[in-house]
C-alpha positions in Angstrom: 37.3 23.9 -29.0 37.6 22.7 -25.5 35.5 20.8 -23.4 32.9 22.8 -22.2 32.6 22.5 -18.2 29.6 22.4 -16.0 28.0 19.7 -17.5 25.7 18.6 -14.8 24.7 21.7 -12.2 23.2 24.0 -15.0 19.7 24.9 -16.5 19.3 25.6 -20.2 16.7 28.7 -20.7 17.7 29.2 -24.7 14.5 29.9 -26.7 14.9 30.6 -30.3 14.8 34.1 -30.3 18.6 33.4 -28.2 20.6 31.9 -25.3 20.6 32.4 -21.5 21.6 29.8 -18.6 21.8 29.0 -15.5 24.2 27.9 -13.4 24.1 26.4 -9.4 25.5 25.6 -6.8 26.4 21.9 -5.9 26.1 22.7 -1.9 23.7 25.4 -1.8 21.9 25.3 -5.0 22.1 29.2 -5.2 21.8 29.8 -9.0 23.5 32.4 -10.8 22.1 33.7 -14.2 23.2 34.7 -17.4 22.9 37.4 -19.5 20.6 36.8 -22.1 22.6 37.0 -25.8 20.0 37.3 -28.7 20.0 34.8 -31.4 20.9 36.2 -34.9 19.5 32.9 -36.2 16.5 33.0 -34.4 15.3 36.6 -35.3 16.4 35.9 -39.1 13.2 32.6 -38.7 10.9 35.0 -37.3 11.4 37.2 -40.0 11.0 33.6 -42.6 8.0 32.7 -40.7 6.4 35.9 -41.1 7.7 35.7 -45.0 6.0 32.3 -45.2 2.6 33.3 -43.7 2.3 35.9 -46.6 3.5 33.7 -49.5 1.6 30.5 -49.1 1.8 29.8 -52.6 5.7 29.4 -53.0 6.9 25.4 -53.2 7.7 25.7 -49.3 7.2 27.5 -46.3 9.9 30.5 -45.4 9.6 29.0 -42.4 10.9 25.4 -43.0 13.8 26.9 -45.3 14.6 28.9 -41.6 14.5 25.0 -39.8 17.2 23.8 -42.3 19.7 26.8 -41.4 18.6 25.7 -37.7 20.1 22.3 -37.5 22.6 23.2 -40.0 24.9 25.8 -37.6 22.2 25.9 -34.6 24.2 23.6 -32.7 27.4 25.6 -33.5 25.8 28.4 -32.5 24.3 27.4 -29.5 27.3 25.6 -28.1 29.4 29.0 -28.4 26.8 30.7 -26.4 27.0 28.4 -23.9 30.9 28.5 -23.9 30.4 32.3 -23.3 28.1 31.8 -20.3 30.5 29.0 -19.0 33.3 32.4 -19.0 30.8 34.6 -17.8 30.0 32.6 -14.8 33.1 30.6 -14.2 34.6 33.6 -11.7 31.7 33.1 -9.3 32.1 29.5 -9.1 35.3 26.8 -7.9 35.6 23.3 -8.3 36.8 21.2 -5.1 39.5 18.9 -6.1 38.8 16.3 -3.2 34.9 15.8 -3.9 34.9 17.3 -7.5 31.7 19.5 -6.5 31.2 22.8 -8.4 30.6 25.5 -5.3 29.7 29.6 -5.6 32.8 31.2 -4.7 30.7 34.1 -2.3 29.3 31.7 0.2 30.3 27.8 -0.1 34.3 27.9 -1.1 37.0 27.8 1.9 39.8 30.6 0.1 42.3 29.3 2.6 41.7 25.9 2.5 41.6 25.8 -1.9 38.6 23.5 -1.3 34.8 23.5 -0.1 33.5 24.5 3.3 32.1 20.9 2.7 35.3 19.2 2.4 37.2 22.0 4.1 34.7 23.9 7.2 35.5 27.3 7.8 37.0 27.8 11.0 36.1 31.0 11.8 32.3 29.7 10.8 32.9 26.0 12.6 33.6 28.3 15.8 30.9 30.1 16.2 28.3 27.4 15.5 30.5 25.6 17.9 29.9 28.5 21.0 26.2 28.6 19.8 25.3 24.9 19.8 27.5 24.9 23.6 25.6 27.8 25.2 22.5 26.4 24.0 23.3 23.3 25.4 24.8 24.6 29.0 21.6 26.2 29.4 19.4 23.1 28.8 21.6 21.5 31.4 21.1 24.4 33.9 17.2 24.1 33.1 16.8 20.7 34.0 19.0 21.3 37.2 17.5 24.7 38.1 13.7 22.2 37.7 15.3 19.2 39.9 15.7 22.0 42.5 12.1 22.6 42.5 9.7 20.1 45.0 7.4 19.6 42.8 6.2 16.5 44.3 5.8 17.7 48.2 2.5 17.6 48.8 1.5 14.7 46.7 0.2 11.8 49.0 2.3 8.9 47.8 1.0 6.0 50.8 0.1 2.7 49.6 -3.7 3.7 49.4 -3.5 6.7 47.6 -5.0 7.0 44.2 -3.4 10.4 42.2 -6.5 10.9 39.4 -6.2 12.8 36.6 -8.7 15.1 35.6 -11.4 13.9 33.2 -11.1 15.0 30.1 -14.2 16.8 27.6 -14.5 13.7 25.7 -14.9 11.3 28.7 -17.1 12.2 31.3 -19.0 9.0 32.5 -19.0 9.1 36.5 -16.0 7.4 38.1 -16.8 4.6 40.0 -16.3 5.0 43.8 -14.1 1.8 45.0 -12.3 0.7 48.1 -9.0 2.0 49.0 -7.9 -1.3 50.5 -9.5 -4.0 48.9 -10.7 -2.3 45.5 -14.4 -3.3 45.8 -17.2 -0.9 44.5 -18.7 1.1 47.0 -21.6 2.9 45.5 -23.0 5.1 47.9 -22.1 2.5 50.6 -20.4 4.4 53.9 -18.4 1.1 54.5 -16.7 -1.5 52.2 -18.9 -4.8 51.9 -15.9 -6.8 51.6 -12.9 -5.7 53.9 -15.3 -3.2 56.2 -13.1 -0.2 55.6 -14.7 3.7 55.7 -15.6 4.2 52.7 -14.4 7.2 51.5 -16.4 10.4 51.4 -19.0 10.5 48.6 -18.2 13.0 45.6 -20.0 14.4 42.8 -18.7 14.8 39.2 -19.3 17.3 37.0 -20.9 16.4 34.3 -19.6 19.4 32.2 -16.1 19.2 33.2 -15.4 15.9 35.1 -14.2 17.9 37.9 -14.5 15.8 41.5 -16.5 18.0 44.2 -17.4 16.9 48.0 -20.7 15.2 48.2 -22.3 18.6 49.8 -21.5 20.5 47.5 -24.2 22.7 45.1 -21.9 23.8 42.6 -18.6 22.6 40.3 -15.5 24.3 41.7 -14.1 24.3 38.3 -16.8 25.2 35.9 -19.8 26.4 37.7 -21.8 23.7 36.8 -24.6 22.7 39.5 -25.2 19.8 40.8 -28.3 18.3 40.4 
C-alpha cells in the first residue's frame, strides 16, 4: 500500500464502534468531514463484552479475547479506513508545489495559477481589495483636507497672556487658583497683582458640581444649574 497523505492537517474521530476524520485547511483551517464507516471489529467487542458480562465464570473475559483481535488486524483496519477518507476528501483539497501547504480547492487554491492564493493571489480578488483599501484611503485624505478647511481655531485668543483652560473634569473639582496674567502671582480675591500691579482679572466662581467657571456675579452654574453659594 502507498503512503497515506495528509499526515499533518487532519483530526482522527475513530471510536471503536468505527472510523471518521477530519480534514483542514492549511490557510483557512475550514475542515471538511468524513463519512462515518462502522467498524465490523468494533460492533463484533460490543457484542464479546456483553458475552463477558454474562459469563463471568469462563477462564477470561469475552471482552479481552475481543482486545486481542483489536491489536491483531485493528491497525490494518483502521489504516484502510483512513486511506478511504484520504480518497473521499482528496477532491476537495490541492497541494501547492511551491510552499507544500494542503489548501480546500472551493475557497483557498488559485485554478489558473496551479498553486495557492497564498503563493499565487487571485487577481480578480487582489483587485478588488486593491479599489476597496484605495477608496477608503482617498476618502481619509479628503477628510482631513475637507477638516483643514474648517477655522476651527478663529476665535481662540492665542496673545502671550492668554490662558486656554480646560474644563474640570468630575473627579477634580478643587477651585482653581486665580493668578496673574503677567507675572503669575496668586491673586486671591485681590483686584490688583501684589507683585507686577496688573488688574487682576475679574473674579469667577467654580462650580463645585461641574467645575464649570462663572462671572463672579453670577447666582447660578451656566452648565449644570448648580447655585452658588
Amino acid at each position: 500500500m502507498s503512503l497515506i497523505q495528509f499526515t499533518r492537517n487532519y483530526d482522527d474521530l475513530s471510536t471503536d464502534r468505527g472510523y471518521q476524520f477530519k480534514f483542514y485547511c492549511d490557510k483557512c483551517g475550514n475542515g471538511y468531514m468524513t463519512h462515518f464507516e462502522t467498524s465490523v471489529l468494533g460492533m463484533a467487542q460490543s457484542v464479546l463484552n456483553a458475552a463477558g458480562n454474562i459469563f463471568t465464570s469462563i477462564g477470561y473475559r469475552a471482552g479481552n479475547a475481543a482486545m486481542e483481535v483489536q491489536r491483531a488486524i485493528g491497525g490494518k483496519a483502521h489504516d484502510a479506513a483512513l486511506a478511504e477518507a484520504v480518497e473521499e476528501a482528496g477532491p476537495s483539497f490541492r497541494q501547492c508545489t511551491k510552499c507544500g501547504r494542503w489548501v480546500c480547492k472551493e475557497v483557498c487554491w488559485n485554478d489558473q495559477a496551479n498553486l495557492c492564493e497564498e503563493c499565487a493571489p487571485d487577481f480578480a480578488e487582489s483587485l478588488a481589495a486593491s479599489q476597496a483599501q484605495t477608496k477608503t484611503e482617498a476618502a481619509r485624505r479628503q477628510l482631513e483636507e475637507k477638516a483643514a478647511e474648517q477655522k476651527y481655531a478663529a476665535e481662540v485668543d492665542i496673545s502671550a497672556g492668554a490662558v486656554l483652560a480646560a474644563q474640570t473634569a468630575a473627579t477634580n473639582l478643587q477651585t482653581a487658583k486665580r493668578l496673574c496674567t503677567k507675572c503669575g502671582c496668586e491673586l486671591g480675591t485681590a483686584k490688583f497683582c501684589p507683585e507686577c500691579g496688573k488688574q487682576a482679572p475679574e473674579v469667577q466662581h467654580f462650580c463645585t458640581q461641574c467645575g464649570t467657571a462663572a462671572a463672579s456675579k453670577a447666582k447660578f452654574c451656566p452648565e449644570c444649574g448648580n447655585k452658588f453659594a
